[in-house]
N, C-alpha and C positions, 0 to 999 in steps of 0.2 A: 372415458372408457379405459378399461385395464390394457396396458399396454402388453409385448409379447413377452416381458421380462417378467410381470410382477401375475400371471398366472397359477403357475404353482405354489408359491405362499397362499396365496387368494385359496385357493383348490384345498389344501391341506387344511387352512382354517373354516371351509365352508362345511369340510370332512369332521373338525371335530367337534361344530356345530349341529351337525347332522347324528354325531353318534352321539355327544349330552342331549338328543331331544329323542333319538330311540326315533329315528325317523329311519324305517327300513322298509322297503319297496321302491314302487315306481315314484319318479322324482322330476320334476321339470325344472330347464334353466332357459331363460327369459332372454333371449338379446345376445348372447355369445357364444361362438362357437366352440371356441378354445377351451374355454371351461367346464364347456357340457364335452367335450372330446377328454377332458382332463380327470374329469368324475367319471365316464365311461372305464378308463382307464385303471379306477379303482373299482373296477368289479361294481357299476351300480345302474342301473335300469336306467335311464337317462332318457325324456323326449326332449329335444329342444326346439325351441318354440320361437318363432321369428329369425332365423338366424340368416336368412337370404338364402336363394337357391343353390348357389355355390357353395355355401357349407352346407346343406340340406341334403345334399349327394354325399357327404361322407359320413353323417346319421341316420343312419336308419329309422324310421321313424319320425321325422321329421315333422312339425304341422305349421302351418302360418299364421294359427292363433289357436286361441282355446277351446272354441264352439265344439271340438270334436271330444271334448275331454270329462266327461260324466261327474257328475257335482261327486265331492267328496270320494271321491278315487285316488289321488296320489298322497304319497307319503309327505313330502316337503317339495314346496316352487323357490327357486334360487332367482334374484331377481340381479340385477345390475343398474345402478345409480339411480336409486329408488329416493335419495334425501334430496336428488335435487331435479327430479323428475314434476314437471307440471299437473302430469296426469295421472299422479301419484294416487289418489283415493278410487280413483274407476281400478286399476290395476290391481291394487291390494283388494279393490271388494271382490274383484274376477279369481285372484289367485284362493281366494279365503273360500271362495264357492266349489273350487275344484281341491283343498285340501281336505283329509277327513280329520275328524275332532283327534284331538291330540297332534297332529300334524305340526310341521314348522314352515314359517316363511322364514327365509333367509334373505337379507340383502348384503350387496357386494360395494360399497362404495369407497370413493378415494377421500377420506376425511369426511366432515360433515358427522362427526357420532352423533352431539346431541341432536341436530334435526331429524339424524334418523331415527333414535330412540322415541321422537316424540311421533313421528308417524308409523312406527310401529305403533306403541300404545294408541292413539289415535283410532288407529284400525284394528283395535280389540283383543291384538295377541296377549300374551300372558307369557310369562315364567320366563321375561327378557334376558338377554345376552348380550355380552358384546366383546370381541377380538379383535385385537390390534395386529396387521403383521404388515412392517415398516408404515408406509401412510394409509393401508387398506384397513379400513374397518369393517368386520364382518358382524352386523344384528340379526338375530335369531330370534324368535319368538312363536308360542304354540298356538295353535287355530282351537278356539273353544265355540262348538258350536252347542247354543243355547238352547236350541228349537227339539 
């Protein structure tokens, strides 16, 4: 998990992930409070999504999972340690349903590029990315929906 120091790098790089993929609107961040409190901060529509009740009171908005979140409605899902997540492919299909085509998924992890590059591609994104800022690697990649 990102610790309380290494948020803001994290934040800025997911920022300029989000602005090379032209991901503008409503935006979900998966698992962290600080971060979705952090991209708040930069002026950006933010739900966050699992973050326990106690951060949930200081987001408005708040949900405890996705079910509420209408296929193909947000701009980009931010995810957190998605390379080394077991339940990695149910997650990326969940987030892929609820971004619209052109959209981005971002993941936020501490090292791990290539595994996360490969499940990125894996889970069909396109037009990959990838940022370093100190051990945090930020992948990014566009939701192409086919259908």
């Amino acid at each position: 998990m990102l610790g309380a120091l290494f948020v803001a790098p994290a934040a800025h790089a997911v920022a300029e992930a989000l602005q090379s993929a032209k991901a503008e609107g409503p935006l979900a961040v998966v698992g962290h409070a600080k971060l979705a409190v952090a991209l708040v901060k930069q002026k950006r529509h933010v739900i966050a999504i699992g973050v326990g009740d106690r951060a949930a009171k200081k987001l408005p908005g708040a949900l405890a999972d996705f079910s509420e979140i209408a296929d193909r409605s947000l701009a980009a899902v931010i995810g957190i340690e998605v390379a080394t997540d077991e339940e990695w492919q149910l997650a990326l299909c969940t987030w892929t349903r609820v971004v619209r085509d052109g959209g981005a998924i971002v993941f936020v992890d501490r090292g791990h590029a290539p595994e996360a590059s490969r499940r990125a591609l894996c889970s069909g994104l396109t037009e990959l990315e990838q940022r370093r800022s100190g051990r945090i690697i930020v992948t990014s990649g566009l939701v192409s929906h086919l259908v």
